[in-house]
N, C-alpha and C positions, 0 to 999 in steps of 0.2 A: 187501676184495676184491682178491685178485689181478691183473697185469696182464691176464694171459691169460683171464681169465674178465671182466675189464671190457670187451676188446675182444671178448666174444660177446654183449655184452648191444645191445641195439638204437641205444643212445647211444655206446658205442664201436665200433660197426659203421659206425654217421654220418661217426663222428669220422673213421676212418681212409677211409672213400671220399669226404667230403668235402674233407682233408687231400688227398688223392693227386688229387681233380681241381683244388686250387689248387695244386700243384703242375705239372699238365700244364699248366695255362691261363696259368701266370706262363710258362713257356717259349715261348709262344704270344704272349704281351701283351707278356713283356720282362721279365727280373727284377732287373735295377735299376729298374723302372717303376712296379712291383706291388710291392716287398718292403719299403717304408718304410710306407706302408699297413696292409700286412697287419700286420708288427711291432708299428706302435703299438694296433691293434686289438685286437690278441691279447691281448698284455701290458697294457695298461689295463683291459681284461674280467678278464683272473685277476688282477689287482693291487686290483682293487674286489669281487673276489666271493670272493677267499681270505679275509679276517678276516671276514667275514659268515657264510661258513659254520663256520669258526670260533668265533662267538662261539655257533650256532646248536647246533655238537653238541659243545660242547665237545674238540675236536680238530682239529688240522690235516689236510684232507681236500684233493686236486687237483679245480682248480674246474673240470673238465670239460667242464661247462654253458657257462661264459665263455668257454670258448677256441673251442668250437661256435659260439657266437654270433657271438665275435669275427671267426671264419673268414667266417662268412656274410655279416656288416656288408661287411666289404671286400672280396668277392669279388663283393658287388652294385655299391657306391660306385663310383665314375670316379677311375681310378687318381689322376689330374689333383689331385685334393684336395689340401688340406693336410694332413701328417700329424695336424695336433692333429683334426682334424674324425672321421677314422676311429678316434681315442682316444674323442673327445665321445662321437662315438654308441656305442660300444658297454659305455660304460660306462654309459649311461642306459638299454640295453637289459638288462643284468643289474642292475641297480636296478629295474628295473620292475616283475623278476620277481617282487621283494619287498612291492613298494607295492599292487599289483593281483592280487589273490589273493581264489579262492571256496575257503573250507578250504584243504588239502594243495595246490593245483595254482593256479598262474598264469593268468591268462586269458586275456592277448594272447601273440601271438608276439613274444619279447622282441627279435630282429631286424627283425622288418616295423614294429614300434611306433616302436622308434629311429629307424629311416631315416624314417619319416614326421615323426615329432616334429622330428627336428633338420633338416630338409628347410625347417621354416620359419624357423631360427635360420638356418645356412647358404649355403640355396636349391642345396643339392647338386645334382650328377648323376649319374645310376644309368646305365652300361654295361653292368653283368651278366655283368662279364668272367669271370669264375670259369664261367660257363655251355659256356666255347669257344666265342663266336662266331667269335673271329677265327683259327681253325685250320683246317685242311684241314676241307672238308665228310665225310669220314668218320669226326671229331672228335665228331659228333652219333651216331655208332651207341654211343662209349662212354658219354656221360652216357645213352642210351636204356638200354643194358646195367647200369651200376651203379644209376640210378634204378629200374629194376623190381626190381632185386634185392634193392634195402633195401625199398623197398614193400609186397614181396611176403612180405620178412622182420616187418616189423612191422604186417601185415596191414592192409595202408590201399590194398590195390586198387581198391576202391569209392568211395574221395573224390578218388583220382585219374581216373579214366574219368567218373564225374560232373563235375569242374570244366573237365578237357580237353573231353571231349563239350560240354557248356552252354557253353562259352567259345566254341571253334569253329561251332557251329554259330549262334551269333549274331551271328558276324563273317560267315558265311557267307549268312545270309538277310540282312543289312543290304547285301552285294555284291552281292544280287540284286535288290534293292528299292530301292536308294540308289548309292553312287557305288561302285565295286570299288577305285578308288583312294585312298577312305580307310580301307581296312581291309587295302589289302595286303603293307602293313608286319607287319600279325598274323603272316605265314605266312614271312618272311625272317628271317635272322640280321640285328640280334641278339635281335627279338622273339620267333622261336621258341625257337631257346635258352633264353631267358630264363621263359617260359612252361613248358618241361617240368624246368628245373631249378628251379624255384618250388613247380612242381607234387610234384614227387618229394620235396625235402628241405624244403620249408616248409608244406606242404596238409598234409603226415601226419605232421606235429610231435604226436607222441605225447601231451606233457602239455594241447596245445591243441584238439586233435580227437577228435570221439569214437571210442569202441570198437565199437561195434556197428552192424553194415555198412548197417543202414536207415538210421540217424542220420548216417552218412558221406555217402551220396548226399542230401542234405538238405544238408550242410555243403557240399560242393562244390559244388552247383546256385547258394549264395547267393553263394558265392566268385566264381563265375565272373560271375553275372548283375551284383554291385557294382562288381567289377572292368569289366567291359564299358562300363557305365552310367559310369565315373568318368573313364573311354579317352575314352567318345563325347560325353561334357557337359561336361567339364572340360578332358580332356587333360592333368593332373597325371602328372607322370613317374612318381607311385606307385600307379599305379592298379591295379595286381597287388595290393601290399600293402596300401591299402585295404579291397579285397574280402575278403581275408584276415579284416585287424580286425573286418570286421562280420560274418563267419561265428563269428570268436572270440567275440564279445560275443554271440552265438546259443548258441552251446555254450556257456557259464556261466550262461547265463540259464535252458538245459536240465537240466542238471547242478543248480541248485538248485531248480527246479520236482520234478525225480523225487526230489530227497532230499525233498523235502516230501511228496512224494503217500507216497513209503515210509514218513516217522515217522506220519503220517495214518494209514496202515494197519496201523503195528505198535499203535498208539494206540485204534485201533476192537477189532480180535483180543484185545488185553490187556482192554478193558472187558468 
């Protein structure tokens, strides 16, 4: 595949708006502050996922996937880490992809996995800086802008307005019923931010979420309601990327109930 037709495909579409908003956001945060981070992220993910795909298609192929991932490990992490921690993780997020497979496709989001998994190696901190929280407030019209645009390009309008709606409005009826000073952090930087740039590049991870816009609003309802439940019971700094994992673990468990229910029915018609 050519460059130019790589960056039309929905994974190189990612690539370059998620690239260009770590780019704004390190300007923003500071790029001696962010860019040892980012580095070791990057480069640990395609340093572990070039001979793998390698050994897989027999050829040298650009690990795409890993530098995706890697972008997103460190643009959720607290720049504050140590470098080796944003290598850890994102090299056990492109492992994952490997280990945790229904057929063809991955189950978890190989970024939201790693940051939870090495969160208890760790006990990292998620800032979410890649989101812009800490830039001018007109900083949120452009991740609103490139978020609906790749959304709307890889048709996953429906799991986002499903987990933003059920997210919010459960922060909303608990401020009505319960204290409005534990939920309203929801609606501030850098929990908004962090909420719609979750929503936009990790709710509509293509190989993670389904295709078809019923099964979407389903996926997002669970996202939000785990996510919410894990904020209000626990208070685990990953309680976005939880809800996540267990929408994932929903969508594989879907994904091989309809393969079954289809060989079942190509199995009856052939009798």
């Amino acid at each position: 595949m050519t460059l130019g037709r790589f960056l039309r495909t929905p994974k190189g579409l990612a690539l370059i708006i998620i690239a260009g908003l770590a780019v704004l956001a390190a300007w923003g945060e500071g790029v001696t502050l962010v860019a040892p981070g980012l580095a070791a992220a990057m480069g640990a993910a395609m340093v572990v996922d070039a001979p793998i795909l390698r050994f897989r298609s027999g050829r040298w192929t650009f690990p795409s996937g890993a530098l995706l991932t890697g972008l997103i490990v460190a643009m959720i992490l607290t720049p504050q880490e140590p470098w080796y921690v944003f290598a850890v993780t994102a090299a056990v997020g492109v492992v994952s992809k490997y280990l945790l497979r229904v057929r063809t496709a991955n189950i978890f989001n190989p970024a939201a996995l790693a940051l939870v998994a090495t969160f208890y190696v760790f006990h990292t901190g998620q800032s979410w800086w890649g989101a812009l929280p800490e830039m001018t407030p007109y900083a949120l019209l452009i991740l609103l802008a490139t978020g609906l645009y790749l959304t709307q390009r890889v048709n996953k309008i429906p799991v986002v307005l499903a987990f933003l709606g059920s997210y919010y409005l459960l922060a909303t009826i608990t401020a009505y019923i319960g204290d409005p000073a534990g939920v309203a952090e929801l609606y501030r930087a850098p929990d908004l931010h962090a909420a719609l740039y979750f929503a936009f590049f990790m709710v509509t991870d293509p190989p993670t979420s389904p295709p078809k816009h019923r099964d979407q609003v389903v996926f997002g309802v669970i996202v939000a309601v785990v996510s919410y439940a894990v904020f209000e019971l626990i208070g685990a700094v990953y309680f976005l990327l939880a809800g996540l994992l267990a929408a994932n673990g929903w969508e594989a468990w879907r994904r091989v109930r309809s393969r079954a229910t289809t060989l079942r029915s190509r199995v009856v018609r052939s009798g």
